[in-house]
Backbone as a ProteinNet text record, in pm:
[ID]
protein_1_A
[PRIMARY]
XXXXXXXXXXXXXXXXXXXXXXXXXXXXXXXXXXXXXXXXXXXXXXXXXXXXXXXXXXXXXXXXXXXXXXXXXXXXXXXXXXXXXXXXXXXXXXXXXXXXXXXXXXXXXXXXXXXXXXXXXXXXXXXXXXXXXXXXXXXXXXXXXXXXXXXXXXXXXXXXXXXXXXXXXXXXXXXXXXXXXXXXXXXXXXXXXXXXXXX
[TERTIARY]
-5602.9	-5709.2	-5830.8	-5797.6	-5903.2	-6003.1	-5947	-6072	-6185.7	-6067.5	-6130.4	-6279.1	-6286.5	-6437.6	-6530.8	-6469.3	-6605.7	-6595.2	-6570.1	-6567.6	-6456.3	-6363.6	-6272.7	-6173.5	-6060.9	-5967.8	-5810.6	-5723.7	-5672.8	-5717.1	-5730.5	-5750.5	-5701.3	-5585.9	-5531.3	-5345.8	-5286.8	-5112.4	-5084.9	-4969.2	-4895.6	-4730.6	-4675.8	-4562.9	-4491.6	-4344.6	-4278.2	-4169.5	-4149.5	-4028.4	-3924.6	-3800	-3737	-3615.3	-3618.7	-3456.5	-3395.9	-3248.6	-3168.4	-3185.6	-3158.4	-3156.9	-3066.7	-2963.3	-2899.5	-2987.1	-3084.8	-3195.3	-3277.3	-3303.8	-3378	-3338.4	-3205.1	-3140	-3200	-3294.4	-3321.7	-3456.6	-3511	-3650.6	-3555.4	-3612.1	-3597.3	-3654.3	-3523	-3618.1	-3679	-3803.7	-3936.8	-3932.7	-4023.1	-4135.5	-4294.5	-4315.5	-4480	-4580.5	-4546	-4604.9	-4665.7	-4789.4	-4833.6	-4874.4	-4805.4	-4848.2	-5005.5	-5076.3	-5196.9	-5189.5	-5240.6	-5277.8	-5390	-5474.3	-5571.1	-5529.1	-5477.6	-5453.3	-5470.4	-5520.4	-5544	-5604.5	-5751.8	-5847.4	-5873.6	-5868	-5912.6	-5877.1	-5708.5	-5619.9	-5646.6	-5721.9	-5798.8	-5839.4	-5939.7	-6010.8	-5948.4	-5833.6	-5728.9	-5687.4	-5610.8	-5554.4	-5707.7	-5821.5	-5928.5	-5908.3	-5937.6	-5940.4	-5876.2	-5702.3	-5592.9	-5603.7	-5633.7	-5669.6	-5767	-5829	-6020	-5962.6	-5906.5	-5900.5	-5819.8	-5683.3	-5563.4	-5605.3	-5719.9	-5784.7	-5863.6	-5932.9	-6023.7	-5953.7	-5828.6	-5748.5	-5660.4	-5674.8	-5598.2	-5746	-5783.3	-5868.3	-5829.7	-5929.4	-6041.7	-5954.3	-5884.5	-5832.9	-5971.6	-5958.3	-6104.3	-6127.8	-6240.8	-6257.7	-6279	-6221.1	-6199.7	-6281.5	-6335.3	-6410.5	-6360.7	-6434.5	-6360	-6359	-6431.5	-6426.9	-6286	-6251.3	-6120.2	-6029.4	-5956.5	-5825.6	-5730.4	-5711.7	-5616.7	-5496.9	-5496.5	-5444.1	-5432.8	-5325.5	-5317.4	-5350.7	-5409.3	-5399.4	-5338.3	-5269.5	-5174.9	-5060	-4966.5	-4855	-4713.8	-4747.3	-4614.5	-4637.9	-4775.8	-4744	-4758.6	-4826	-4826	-4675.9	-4594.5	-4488.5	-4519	-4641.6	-4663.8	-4716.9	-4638.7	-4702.9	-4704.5	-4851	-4921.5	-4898.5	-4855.8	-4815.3	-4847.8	-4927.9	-4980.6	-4918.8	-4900.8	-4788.3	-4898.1	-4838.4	-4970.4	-4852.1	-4924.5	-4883.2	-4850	-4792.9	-4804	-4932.2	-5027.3	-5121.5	-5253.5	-5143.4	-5213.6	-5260	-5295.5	-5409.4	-5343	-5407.1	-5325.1	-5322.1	-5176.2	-5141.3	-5125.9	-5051.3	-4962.5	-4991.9	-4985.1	-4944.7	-4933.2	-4885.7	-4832	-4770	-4748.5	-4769.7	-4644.6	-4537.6	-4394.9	-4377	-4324.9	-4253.7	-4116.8	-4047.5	-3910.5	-3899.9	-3858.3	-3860.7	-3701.5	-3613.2	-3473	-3416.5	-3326.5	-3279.5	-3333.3	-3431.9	-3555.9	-3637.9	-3684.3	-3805.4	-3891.1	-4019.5	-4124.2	-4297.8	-4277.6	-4409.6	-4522.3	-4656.1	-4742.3	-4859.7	-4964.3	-5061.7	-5011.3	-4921.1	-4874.5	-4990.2	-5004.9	-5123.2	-5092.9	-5117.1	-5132.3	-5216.8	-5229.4	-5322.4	-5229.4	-5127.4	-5032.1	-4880.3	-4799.6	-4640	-4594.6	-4656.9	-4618	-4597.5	-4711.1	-4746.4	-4599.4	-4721.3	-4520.1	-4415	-4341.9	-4236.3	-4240.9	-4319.8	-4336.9	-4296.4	-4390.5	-4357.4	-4276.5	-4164	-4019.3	-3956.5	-3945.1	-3845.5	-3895.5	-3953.8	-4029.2	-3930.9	-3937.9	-3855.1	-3759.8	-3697.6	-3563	-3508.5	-3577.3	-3528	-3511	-3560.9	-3499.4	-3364.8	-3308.6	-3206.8	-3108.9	-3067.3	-2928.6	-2960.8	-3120.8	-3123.8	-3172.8	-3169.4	-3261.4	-3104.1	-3131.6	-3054.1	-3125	-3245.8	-3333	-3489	-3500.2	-3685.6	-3766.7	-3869.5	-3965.2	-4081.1	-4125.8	-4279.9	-4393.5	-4448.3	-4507.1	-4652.9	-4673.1	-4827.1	-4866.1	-4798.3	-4805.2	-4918.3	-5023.2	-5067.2	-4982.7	-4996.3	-4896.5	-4921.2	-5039.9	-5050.8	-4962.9	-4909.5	-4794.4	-4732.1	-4712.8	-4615.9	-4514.6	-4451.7	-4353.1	-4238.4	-4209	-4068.5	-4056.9	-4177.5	-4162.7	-4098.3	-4113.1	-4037.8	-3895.9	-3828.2	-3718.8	-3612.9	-3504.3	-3430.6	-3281.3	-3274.7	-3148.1	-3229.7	-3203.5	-3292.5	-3145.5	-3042.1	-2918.9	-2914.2	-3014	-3047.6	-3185.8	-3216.9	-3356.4	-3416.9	-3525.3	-3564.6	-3695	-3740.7	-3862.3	-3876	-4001.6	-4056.7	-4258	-4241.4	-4428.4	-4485.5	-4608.8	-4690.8	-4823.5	-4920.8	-5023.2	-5131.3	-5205.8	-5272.4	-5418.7	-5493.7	-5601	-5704.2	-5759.2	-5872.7	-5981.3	-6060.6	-6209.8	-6291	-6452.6	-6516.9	-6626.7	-6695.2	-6794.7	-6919.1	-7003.2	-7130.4	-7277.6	-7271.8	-7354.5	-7295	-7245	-7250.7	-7335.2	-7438.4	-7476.8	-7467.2	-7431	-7402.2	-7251.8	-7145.5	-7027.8	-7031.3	-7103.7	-7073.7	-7191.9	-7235.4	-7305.9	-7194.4	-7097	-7013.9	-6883.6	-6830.3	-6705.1	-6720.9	-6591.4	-6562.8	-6505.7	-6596.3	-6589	-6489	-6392.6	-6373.2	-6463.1	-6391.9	-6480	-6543.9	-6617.8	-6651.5	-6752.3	-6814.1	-6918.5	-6878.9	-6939.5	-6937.1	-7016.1	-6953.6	-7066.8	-6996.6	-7062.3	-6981.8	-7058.8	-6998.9	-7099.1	-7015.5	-7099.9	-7044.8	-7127	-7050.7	-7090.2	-7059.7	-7122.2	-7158.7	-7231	-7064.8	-7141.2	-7130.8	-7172.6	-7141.2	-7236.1	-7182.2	-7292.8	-7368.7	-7377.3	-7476	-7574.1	-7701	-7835.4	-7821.2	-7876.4	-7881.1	-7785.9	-7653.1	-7542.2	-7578.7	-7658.2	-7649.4	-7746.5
1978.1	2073.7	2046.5	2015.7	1969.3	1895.1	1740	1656.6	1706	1775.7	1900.1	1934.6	2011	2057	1997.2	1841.7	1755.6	1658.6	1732.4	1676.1	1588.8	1532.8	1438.8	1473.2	1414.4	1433.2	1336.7	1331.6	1220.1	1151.4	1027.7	1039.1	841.3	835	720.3	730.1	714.6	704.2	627.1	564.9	401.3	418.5	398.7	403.3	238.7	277.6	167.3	148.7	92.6	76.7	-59.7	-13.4	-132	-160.7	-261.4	-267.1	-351.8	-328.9	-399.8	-499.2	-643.4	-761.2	-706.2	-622.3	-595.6	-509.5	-462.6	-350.1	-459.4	-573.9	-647.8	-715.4	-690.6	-716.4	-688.1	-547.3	-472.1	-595.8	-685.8	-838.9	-931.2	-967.1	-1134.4	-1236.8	-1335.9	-1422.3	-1495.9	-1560.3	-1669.1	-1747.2	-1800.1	-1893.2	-1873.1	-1786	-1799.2	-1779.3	-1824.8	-1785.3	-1952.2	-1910.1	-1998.1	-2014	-2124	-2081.2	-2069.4	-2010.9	-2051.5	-2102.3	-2188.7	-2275.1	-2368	-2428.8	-2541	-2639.5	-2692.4	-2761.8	-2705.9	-2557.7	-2526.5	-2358.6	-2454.1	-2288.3	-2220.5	-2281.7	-2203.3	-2073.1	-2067.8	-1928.1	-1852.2	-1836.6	-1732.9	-1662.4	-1702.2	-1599	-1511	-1603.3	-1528.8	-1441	-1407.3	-1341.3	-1209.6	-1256.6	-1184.9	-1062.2	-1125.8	-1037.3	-907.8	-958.2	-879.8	-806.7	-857.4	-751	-670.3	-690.8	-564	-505.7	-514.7	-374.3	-349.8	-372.3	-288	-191.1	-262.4	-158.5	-52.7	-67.4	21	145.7	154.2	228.2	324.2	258.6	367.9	362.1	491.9	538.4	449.1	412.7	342.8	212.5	169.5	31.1	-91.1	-169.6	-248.4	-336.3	-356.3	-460.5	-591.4	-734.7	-845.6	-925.4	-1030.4	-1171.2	-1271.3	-1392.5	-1535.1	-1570.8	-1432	-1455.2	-1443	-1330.5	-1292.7	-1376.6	-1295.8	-1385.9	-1294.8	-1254.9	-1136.3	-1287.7	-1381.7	-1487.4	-1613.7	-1665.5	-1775.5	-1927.8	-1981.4	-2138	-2236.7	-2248	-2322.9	-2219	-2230.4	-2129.9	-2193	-2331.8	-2398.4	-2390.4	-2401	-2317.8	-2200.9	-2105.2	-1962.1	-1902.7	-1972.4	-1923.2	-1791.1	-1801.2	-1636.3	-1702.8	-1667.9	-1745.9	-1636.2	-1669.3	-1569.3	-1636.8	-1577.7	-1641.4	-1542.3	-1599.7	-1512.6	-1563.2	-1450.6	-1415.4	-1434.3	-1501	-1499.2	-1478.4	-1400.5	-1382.3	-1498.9	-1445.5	-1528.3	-1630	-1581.4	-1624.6	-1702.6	-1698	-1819.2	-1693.7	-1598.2	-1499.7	-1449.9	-1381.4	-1374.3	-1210.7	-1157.1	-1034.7	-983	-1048.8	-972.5	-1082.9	-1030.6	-1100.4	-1032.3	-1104.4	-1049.2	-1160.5	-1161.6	-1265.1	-1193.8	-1338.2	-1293.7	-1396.2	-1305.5	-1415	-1340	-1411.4	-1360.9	-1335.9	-1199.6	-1140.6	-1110.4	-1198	-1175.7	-1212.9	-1083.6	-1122.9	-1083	-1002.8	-913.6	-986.6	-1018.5	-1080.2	-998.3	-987.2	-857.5	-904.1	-849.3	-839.1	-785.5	-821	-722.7	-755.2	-726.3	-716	-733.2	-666.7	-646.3	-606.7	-650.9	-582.8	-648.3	-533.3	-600.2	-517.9	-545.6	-524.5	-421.7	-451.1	-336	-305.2	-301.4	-219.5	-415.2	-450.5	-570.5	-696	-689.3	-775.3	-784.1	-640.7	-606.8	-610.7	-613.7	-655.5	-769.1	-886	-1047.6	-1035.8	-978.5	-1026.4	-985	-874.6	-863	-971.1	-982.2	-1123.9	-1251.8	-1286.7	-1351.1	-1356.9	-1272.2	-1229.2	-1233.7	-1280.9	-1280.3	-1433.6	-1464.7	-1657.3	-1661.4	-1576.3	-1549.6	-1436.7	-1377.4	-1287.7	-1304.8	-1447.3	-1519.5	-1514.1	-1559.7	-1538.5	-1460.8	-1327.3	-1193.9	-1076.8	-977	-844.5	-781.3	-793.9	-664.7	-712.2	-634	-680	-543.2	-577.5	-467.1	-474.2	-350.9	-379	-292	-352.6	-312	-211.3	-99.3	-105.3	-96.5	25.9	48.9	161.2	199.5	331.7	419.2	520.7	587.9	666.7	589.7	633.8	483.1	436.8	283.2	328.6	233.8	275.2	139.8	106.4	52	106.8	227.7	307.5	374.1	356	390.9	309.5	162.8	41.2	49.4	71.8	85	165.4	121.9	202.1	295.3	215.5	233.9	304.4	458.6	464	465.5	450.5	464.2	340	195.8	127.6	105.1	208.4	204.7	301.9	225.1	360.5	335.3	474.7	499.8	548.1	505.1	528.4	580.7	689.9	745.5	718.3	704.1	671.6	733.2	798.4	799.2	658.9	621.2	511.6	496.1	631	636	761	794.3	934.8	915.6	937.2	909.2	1015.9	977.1	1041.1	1047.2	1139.5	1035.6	1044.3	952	942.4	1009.1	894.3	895.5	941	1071.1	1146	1058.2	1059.1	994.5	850.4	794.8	585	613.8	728.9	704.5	772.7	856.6	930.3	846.6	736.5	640.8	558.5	506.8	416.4	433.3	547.4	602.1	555.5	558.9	501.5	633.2	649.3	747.3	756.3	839.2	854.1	839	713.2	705.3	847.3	818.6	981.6	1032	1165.3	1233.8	1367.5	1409.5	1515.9	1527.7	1631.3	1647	1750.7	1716.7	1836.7	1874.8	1998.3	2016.4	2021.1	1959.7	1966	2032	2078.1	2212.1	2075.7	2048.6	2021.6	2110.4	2120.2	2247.3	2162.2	1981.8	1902.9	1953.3	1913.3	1898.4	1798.2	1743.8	1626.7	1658.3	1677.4	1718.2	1663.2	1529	1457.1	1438.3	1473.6	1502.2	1685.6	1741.8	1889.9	1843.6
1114.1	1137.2	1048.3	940.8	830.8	888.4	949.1	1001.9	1136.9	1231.3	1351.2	1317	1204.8	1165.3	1154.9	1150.6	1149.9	1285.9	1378.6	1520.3	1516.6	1451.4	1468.7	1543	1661.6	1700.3	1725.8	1740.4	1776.6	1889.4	1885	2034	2106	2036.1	2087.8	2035.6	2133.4	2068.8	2118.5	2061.5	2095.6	2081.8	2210.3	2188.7	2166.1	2142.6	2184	2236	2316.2	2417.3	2450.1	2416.9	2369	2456.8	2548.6	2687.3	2634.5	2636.7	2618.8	2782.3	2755.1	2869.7	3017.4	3018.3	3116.5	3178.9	3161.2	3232.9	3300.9	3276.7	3348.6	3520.4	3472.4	3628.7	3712.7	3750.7	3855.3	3879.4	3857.5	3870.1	3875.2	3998.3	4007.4	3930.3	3893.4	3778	3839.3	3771.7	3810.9	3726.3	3737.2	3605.4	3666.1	3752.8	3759.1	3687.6	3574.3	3469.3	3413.9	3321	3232.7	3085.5	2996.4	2891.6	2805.7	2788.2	2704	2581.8	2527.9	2451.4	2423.4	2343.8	2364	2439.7	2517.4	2597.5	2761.1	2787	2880.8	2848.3	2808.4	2764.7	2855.4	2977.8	3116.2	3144.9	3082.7	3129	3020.9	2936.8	2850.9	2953.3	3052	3109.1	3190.1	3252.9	3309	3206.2	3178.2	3016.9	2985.3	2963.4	2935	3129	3202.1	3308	3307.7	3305.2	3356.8	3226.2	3076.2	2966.8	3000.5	3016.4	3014.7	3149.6	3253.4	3372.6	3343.6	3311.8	3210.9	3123.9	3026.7	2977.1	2953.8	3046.2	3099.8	3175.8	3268	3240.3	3164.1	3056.4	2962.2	2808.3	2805.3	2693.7	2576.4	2505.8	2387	2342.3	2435.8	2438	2381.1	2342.3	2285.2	2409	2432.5	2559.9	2438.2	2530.2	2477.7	2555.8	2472.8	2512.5	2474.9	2523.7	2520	2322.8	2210.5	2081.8	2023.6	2098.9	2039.4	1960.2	1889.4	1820.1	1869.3	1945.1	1970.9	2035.1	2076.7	2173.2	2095.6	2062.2	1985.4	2099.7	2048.7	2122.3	2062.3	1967.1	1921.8	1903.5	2006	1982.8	1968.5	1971.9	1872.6	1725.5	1660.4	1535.4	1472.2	1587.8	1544.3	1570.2	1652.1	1723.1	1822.2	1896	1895.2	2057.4	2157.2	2267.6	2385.4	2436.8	2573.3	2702.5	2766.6	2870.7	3005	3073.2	3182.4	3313.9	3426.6	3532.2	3606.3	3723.9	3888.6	3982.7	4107.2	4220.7	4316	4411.8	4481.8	4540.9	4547.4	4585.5	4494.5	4358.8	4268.6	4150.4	4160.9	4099.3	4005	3864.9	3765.7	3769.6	3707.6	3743.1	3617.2	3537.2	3377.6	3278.3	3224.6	3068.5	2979.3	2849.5	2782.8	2659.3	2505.4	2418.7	2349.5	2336.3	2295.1	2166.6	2068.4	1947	1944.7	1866	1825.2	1700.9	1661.1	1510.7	1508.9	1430	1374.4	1559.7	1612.2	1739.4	1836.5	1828.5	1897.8	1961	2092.4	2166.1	2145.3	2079.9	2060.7	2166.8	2244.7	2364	2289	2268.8	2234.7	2323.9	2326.5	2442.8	2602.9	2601.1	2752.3	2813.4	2953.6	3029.8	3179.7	3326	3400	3491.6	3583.5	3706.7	3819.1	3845.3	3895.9	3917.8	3926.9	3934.7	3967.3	4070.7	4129.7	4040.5	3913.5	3834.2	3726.3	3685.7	3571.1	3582.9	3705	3776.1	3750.7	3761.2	3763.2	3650.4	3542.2	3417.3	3353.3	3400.1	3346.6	3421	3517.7	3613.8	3513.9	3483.8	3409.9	3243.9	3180.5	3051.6	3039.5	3206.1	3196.8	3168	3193.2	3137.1	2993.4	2893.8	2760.6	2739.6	2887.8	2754.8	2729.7	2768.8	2662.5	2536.6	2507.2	2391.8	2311.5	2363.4	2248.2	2284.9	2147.1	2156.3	2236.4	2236.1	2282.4	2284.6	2388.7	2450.9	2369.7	2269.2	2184	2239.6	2317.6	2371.1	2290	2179	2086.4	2122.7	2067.7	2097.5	2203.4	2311.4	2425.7	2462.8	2510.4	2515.7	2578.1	2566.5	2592.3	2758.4	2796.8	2938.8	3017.1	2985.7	3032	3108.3	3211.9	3334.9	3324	3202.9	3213.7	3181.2	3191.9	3202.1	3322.9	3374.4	3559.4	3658.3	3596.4	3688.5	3626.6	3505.5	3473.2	3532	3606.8	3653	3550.4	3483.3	3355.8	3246.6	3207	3091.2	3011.9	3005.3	2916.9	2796.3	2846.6	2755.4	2726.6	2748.5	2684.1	2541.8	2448.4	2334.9	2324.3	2284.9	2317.4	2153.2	2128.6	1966.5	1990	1939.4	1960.3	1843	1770.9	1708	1759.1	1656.3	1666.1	1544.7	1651	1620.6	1549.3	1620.3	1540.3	1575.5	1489	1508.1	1538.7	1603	1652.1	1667.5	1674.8	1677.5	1824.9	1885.1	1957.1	1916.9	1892.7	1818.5	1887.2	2009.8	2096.4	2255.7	2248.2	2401.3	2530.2	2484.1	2608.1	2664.9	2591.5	2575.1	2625.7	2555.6	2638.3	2789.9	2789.5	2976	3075.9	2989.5	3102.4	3120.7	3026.4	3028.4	3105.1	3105.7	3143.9	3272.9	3335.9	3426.8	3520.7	3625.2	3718.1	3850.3	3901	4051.2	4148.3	4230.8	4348.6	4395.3	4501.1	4570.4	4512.4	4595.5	4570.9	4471.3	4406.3	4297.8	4204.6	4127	4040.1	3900.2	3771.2	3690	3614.5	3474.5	3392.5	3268	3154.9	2991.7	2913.9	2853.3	2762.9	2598.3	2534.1	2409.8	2262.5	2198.9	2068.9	1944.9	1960.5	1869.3	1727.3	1616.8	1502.3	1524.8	1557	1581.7	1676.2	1603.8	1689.9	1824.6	1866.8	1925.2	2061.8	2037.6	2108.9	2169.8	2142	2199.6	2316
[MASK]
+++++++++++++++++++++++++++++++++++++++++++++++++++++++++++++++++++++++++++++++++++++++++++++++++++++++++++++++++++++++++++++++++++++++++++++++++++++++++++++++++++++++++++++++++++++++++++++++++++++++

């Protein structure tokens, strides 16, 4: 309540969600997948795509460019390797960047484009679970629809986190930016910010 008074709120949570390998049964395994690395900078952009509309979906996710370090390109010595999922039709759907911590496979920048993708990229995960205890999907927003494709929740755990507090500065730079419902309408905001400028 303390920070409240000065406009602050929560306003990002991160869960985490962790399947044991026998939950993966319900995906067919693949390989349509590719690894990124300097040896093929191209699938950055892929990787950049299926990140930024993933994100733009779920609130104050960071949008990413070809600067980022969020994506290793040497991932035989980061051990930390991104590997992006395509459809059938060549086009990239999921990804998502896996290392192994102790017996744990740990996923972090999961992201995909839709139900179809993420499906790929669990069928996909499954060519590792001879060798992991357990799949950790780190750093999830908590608007994620990957416990919606899960059919077994008896091996599944779920861990919440709040991630960070924010403020909004400039009212009007974010409600030009926001990302609207198709269709015609119209609304009204009531603003009782301290911030002149914002009233």
């Amino acid at each position: 309540d303390y920070y409240r008074q000065f406009g602050y709120e929560r306003v990002f949570k991160v869960h985490t969600v962790t399947l044991h390998p026998k939950v993966l049964v319900d995906f067919p395994r693949n390989t349509d997948t590719r690894l990124y690395s300097f040896q093929n900078p191209e699938i950055l952009q892929d990787i950049l795509e299926v990140y930024n509309t993933y994100a733009r979906r779920h609130g104050l996710m960071y949008r990413r460019d070809d600067k980022t370090r969020a994506y290793s390109d040497d991932p035989y010595k980061s051990r930390m390797m991104t590997y992006v999922h395509y459809d059938n039709e060549g086009k990239a759907d999921a990804c998502g960047t896996l290392y192994k911590e102790g017996e744990n496979m740990v996923i972090r920048n999961l992201a995909y484009l839709h139900a179809e993708g993420l499906k790929g990229f669990l069928g996909f995960l499954r060519a590792f679970d001879a060798q992991v205890h357990e799949f950790v999907f780190n750093d999830l927003p908590s608007t994620d629809d990957l416990d919606a494709v899960v059919h077994n929740y008896i091996d599944v755990g779920y861990d919440a986190d709040s991630c960070g507090m924010g403020r909004i500065l400039l009212l009007e730079t974010l409600l030009k930016h926001w990302v609207y419902p198709a269709g015609i309408g119209h609304f009204r905001l009531r603003c009782d910010d301290t911030l002149e400028w914002n009233r």
